[in-house]
N, CA, C and O of each residue as an XYZ file, in Angstrom:
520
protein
N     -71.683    -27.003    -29.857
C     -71.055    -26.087    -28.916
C     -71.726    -24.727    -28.982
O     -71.927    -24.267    -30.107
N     -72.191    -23.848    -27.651
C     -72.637    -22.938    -27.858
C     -71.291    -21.984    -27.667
O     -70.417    -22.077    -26.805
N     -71.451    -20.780    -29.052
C     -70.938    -19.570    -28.256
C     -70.468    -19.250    -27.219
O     -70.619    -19.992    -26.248
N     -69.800    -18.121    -27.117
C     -69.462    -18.121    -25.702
C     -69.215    -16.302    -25.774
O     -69.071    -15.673    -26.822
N     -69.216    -15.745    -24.454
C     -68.912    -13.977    -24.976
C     -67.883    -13.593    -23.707
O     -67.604    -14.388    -22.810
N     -67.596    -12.824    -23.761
C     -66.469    -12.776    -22.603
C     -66.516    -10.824    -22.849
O     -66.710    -10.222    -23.905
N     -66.284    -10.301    -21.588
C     -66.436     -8.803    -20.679
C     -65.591     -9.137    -20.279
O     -65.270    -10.293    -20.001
N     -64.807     -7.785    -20.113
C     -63.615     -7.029    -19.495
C     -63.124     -5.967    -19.162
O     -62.390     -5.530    -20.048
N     -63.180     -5.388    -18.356
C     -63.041     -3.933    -17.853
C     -61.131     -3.874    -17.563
O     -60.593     -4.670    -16.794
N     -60.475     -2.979    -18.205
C     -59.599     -2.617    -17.596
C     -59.173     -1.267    -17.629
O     -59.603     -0.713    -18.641
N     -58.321     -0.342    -16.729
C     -57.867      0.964    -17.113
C     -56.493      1.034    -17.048
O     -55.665      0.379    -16.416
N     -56.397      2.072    -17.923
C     -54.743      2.551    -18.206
C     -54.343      3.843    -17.765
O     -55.102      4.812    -17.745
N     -53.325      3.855    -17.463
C     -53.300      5.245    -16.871
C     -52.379      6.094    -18.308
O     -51.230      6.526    -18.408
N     -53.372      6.049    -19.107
C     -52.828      6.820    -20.643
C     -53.703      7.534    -21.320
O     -54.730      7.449    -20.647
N     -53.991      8.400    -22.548
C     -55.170      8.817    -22.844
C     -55.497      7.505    -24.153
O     -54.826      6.630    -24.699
N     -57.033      8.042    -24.232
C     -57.668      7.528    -25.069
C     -57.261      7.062    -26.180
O     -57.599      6.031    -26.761
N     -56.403      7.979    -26.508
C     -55.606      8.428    -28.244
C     -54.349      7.294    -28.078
O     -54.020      6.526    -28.982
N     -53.792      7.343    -26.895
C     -52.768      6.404    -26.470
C     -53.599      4.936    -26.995
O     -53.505      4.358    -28.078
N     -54.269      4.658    -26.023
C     -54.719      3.171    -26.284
C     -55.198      2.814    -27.997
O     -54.936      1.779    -28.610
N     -55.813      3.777    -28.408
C     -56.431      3.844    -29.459
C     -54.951      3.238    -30.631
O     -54.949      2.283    -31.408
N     -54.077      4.031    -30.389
C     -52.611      3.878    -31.357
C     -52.295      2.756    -31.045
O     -52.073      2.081    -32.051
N     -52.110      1.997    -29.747
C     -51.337      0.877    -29.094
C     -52.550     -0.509    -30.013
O     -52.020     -1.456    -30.594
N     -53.410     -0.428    -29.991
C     -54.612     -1.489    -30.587
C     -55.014     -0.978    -32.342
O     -55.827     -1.678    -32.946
N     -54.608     -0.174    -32.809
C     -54.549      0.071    -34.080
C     -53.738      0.650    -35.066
O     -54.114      0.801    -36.228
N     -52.311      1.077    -34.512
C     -50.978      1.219    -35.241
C     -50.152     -0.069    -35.476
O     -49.862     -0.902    -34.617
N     -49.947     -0.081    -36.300
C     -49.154     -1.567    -36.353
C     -47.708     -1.391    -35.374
O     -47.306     -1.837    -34.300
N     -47.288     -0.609    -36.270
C     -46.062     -0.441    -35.457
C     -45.960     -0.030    -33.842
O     -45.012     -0.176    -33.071
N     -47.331      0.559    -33.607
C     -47.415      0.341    -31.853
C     -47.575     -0.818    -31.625
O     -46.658     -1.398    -31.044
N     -48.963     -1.682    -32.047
C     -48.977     -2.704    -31.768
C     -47.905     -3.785    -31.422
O     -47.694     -4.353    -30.350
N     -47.406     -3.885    -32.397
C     -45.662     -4.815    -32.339
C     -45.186     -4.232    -31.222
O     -44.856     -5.055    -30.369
N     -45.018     -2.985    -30.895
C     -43.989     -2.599    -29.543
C     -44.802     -2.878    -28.410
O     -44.251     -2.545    -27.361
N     -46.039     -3.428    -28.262
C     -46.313     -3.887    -27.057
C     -46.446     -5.594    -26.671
O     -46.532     -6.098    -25.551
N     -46.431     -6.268    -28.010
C     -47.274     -7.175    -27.910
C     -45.518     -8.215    -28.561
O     -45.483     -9.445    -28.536
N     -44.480     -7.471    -28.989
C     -43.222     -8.273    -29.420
C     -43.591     -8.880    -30.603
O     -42.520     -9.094    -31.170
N     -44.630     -9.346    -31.415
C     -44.779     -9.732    -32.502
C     -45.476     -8.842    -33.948
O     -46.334     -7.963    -33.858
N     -45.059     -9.175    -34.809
C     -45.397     -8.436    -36.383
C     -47.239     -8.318    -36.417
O     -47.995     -9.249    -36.138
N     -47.616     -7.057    -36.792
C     -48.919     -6.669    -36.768
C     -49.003     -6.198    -38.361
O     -48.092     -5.889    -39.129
N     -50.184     -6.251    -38.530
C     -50.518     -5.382    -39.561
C     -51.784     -5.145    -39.541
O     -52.482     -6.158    -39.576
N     -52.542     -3.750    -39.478
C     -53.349     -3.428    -38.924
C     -53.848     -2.088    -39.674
O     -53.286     -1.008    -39.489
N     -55.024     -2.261    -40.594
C     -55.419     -1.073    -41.615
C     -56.249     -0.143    -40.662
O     -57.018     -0.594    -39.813
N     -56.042      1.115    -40.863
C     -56.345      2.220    -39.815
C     -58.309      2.231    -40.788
O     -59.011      3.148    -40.363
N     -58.703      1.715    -41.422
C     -59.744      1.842    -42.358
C     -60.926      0.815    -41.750
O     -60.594     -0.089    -40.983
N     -61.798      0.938    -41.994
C     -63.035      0.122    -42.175
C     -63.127     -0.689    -42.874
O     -63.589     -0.112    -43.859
N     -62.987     -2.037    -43.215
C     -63.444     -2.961    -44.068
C     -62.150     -3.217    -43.883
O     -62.124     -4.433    -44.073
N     -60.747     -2.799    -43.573
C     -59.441     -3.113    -43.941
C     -59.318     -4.834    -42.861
O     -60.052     -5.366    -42.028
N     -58.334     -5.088    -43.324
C     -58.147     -5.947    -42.930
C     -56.597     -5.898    -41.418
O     -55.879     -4.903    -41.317
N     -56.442     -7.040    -40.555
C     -56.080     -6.693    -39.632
C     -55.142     -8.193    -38.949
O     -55.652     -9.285    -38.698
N     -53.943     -7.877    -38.805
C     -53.414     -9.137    -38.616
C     -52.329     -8.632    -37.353
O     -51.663     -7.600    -37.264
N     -52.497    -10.226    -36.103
C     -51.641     -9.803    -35.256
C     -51.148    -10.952    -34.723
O     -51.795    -11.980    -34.921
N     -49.733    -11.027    -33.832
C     -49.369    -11.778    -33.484
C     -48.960    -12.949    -34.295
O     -49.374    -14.106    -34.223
N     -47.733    -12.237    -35.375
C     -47.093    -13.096    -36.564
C     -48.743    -13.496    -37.220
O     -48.961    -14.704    -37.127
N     -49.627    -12.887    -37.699
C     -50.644    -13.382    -38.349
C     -51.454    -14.658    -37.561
O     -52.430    -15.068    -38.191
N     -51.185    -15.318    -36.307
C     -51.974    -15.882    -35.480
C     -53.470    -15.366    -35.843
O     -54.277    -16.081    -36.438
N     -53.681    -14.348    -35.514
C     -54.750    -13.199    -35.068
C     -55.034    -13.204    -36.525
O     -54.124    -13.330    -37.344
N     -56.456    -13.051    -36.911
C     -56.738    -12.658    -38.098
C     -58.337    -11.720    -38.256
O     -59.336    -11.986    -37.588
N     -58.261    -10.732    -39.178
C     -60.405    -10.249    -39.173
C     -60.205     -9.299    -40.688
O     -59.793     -9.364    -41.846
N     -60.878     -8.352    -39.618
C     -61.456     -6.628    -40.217
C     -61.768     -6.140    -39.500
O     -62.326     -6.682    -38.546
N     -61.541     -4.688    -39.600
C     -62.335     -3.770    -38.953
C     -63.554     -3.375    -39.735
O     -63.704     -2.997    -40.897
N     -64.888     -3.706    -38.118
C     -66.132     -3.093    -38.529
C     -66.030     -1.784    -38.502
O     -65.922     -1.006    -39.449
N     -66.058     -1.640    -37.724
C     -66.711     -0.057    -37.129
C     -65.030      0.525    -36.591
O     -64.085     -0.196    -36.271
N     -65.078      2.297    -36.638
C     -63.717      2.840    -36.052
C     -64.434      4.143    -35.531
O     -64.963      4.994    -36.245
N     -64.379      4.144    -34.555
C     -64.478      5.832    -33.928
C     -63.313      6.199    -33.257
O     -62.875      5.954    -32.132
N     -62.904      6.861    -34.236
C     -60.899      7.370    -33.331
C     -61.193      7.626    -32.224
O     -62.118      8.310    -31.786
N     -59.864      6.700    -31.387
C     -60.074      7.485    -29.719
C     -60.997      6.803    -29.021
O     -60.939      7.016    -27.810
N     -61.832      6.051    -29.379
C     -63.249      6.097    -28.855
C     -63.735      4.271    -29.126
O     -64.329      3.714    -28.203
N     -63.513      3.702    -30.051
C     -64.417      2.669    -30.369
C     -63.777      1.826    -31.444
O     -63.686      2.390    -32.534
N     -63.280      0.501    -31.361
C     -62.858     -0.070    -32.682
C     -63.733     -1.425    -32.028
O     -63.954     -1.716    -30.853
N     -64.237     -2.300    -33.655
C     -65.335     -3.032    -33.581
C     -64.467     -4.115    -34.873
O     -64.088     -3.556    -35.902
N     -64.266     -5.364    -34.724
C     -63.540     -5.841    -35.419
C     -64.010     -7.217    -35.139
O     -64.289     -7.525    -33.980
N     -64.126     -8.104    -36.148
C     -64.352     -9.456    -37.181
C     -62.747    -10.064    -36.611
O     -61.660     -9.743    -37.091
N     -62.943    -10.837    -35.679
C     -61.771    -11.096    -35.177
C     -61.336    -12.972    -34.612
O     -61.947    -13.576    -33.730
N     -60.235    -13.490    -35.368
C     -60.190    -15.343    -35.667
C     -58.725    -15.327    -35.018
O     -57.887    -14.434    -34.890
N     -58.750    -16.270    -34.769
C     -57.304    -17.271    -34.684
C     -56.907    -18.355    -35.456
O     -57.755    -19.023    -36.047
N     -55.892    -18.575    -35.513
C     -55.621    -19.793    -36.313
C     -55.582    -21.222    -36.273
O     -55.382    -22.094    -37.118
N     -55.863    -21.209    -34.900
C     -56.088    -22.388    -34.474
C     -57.660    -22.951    -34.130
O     -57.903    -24.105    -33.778
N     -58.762    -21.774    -34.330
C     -59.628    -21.674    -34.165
C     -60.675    -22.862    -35.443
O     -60.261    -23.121    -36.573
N     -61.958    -23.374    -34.888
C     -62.030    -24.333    -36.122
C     -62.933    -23.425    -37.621
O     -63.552    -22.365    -37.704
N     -62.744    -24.000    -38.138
C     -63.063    -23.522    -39.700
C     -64.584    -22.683    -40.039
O     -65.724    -23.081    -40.277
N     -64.136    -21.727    -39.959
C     -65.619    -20.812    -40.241
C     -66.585    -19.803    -38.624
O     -67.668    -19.218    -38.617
N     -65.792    -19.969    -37.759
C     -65.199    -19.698    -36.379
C     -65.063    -18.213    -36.475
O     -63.855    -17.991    -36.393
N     -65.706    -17.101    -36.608
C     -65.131    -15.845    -36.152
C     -66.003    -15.407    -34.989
O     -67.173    -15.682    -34.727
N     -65.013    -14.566    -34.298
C     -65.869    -13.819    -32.833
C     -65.979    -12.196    -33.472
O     -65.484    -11.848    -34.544
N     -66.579    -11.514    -32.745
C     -66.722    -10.275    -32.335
C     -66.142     -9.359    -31.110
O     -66.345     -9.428    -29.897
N     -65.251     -8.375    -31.985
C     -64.239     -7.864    -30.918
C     -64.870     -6.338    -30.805
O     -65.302     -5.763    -31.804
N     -64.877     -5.828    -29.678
C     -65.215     -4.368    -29.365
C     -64.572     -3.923    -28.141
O     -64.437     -4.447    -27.035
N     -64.072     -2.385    -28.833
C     -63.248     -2.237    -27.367
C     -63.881     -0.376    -27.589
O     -64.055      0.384    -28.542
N     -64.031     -0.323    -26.248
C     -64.599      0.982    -25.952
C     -63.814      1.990    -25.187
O     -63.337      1.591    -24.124
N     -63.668      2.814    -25.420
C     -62.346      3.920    -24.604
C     -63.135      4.832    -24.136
O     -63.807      5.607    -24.816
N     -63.081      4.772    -22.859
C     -63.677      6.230    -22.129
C     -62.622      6.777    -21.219
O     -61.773      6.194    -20.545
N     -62.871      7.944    -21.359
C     -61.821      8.648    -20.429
C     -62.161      8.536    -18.946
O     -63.328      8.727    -18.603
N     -61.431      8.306    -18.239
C     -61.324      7.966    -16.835
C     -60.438      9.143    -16.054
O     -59.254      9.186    -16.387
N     -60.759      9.836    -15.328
C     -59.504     10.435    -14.468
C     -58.363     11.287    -15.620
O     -58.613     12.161    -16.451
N     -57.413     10.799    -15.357
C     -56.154     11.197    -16.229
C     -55.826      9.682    -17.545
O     -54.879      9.484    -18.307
N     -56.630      9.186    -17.382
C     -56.575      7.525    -17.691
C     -57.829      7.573    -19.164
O     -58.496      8.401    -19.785
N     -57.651      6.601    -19.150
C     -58.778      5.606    -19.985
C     -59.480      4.379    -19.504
O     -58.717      3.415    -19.566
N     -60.563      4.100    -19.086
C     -61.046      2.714    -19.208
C     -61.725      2.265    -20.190
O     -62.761      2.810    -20.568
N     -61.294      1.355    -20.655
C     -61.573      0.430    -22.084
C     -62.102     -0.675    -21.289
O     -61.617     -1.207    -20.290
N     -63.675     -1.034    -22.200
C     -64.470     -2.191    -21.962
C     -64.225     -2.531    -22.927
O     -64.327     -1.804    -23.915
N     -63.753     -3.950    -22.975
C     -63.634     -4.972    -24.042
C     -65.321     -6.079    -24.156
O     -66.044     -6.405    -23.214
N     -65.426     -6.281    -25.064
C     -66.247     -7.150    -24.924
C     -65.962     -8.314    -26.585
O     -65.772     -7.771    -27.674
N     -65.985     -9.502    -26.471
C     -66.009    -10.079    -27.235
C     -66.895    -11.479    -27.587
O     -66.699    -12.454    -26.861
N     -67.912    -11.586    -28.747
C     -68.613    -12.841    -28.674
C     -68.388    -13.868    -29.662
O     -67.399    -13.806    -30.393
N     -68.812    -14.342    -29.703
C     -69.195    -15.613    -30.454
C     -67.719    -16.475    -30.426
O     -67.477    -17.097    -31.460
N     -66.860    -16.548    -29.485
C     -65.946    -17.829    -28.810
C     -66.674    -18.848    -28.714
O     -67.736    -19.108    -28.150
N     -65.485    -19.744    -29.755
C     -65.506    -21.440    -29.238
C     -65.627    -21.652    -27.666
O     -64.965    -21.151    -26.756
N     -66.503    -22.401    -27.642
C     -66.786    -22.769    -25.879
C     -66.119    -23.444    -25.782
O     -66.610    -24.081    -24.849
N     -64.806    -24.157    -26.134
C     -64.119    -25.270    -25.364
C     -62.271    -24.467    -25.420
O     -61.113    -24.880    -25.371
N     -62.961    -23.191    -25.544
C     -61.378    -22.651    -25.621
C     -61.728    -20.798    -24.749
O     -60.972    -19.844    -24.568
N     -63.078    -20.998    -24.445
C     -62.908    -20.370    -23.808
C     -62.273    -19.379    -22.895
O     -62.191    -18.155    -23.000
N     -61.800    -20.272    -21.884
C     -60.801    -20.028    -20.597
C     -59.405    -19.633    -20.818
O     -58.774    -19.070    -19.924
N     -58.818    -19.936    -22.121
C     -57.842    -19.744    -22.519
C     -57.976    -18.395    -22.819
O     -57.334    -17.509    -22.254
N     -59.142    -18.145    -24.063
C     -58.778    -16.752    -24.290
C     -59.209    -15.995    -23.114
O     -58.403    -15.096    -22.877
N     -59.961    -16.024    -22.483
C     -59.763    -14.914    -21.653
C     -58.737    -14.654    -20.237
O     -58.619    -13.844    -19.318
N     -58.271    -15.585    -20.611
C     -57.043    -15.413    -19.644
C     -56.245    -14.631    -20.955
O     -56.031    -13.462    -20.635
N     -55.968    -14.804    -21.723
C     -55.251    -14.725    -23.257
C     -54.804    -13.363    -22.902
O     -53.680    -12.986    -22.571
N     -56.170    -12.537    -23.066
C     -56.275    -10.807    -23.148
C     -55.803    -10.713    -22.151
O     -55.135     -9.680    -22.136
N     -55.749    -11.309    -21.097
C     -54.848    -10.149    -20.181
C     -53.598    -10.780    -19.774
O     -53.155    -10.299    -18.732
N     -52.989    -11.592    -20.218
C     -52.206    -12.249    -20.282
C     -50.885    -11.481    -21.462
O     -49.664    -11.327    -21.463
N     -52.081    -11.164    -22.379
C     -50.973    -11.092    -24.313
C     -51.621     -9.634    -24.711
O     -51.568     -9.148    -25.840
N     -52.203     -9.069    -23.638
C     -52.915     -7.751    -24.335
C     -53.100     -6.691    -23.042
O     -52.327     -5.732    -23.036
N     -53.712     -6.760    -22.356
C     -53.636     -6.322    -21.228
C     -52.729     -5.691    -20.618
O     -52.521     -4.478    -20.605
N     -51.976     -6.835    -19.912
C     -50.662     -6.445    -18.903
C     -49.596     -5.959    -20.088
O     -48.816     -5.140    -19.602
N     -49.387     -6.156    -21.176
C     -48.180     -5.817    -21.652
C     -48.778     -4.569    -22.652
O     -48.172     -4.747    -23.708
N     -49.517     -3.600    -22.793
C     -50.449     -2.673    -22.869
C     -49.754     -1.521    -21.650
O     -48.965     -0.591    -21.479
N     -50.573     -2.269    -21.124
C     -50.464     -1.214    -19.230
C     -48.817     -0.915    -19.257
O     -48.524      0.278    -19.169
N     -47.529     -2.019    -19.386
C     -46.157     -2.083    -18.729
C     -46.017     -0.962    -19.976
O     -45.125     -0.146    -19.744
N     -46.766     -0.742    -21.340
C     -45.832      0.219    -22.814
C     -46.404      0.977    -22.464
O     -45.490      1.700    -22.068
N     -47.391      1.574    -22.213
C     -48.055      2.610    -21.959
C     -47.970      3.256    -20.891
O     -48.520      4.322    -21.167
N     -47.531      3.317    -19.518
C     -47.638      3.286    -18.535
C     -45.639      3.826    -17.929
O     -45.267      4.226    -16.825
N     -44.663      3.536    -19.463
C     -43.541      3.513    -18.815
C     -43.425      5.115    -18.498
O     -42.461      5.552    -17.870
């Protein structure tokens, strides 16, 4: 099975710092997403979401700006991690965040990227946005 990478553009009408908290506070996280996060504000820390479904590290952190994360599922097969990057630029009064993520199982593809905007996305936009 080859890889697979998946792009995504979306904007929020929130600042940078907003999105930034909502994808790396735990306790934001949980208030958007309804399930238990745990999520080290650190580099190398480790990062769990969606009742521990979700599993990595954070690579890289530029507050506001850039989180780069070693990022699995649990259902995913054995030795299976992708590459998560999400980019925050200020837009307007807003933010647009490019997501980009690689190295997806190709036969599960379609799922996740419906996934993100399905379990990350839209319920992002409805907390942020009230």
């Amino acid at each position: 099975m080859k890889p697979q990478s998946l792009r995504q553009v979306v904007t929020f009408a929130a600042a940078p710092r907003q999105v930034y908290t909502a994808l790396m506070d735990s306790k934001a996280h949980a208030a958007f997403t309804g399930s238990a996060a745990k999520i080290s504000p650190k580099v190398g820390g480790k990062i769990s979401a969606w009742d521990g479904y979700i599993s990595g590290k954070n690579l890289e952190l530029v507050e506001n700006k850039k989180i780069v994360q070693a990022w699995r599922t649990e259902d995913w097969p054995a030795g299976v991690i992708s590459k998560v990057n999400f980019t925050l630029t200020k837009a307007g009064h807003g933010t647009k965040l490019t997501f980009v993520q690689t190295g997806l199982p190709e036969n599960m593809f379609e799922d996740i990227k419906q996934g993100w905007i399905d379990y990350y996305w839209e319920p992002m936009k409805k907390h942020l946005e009230k």
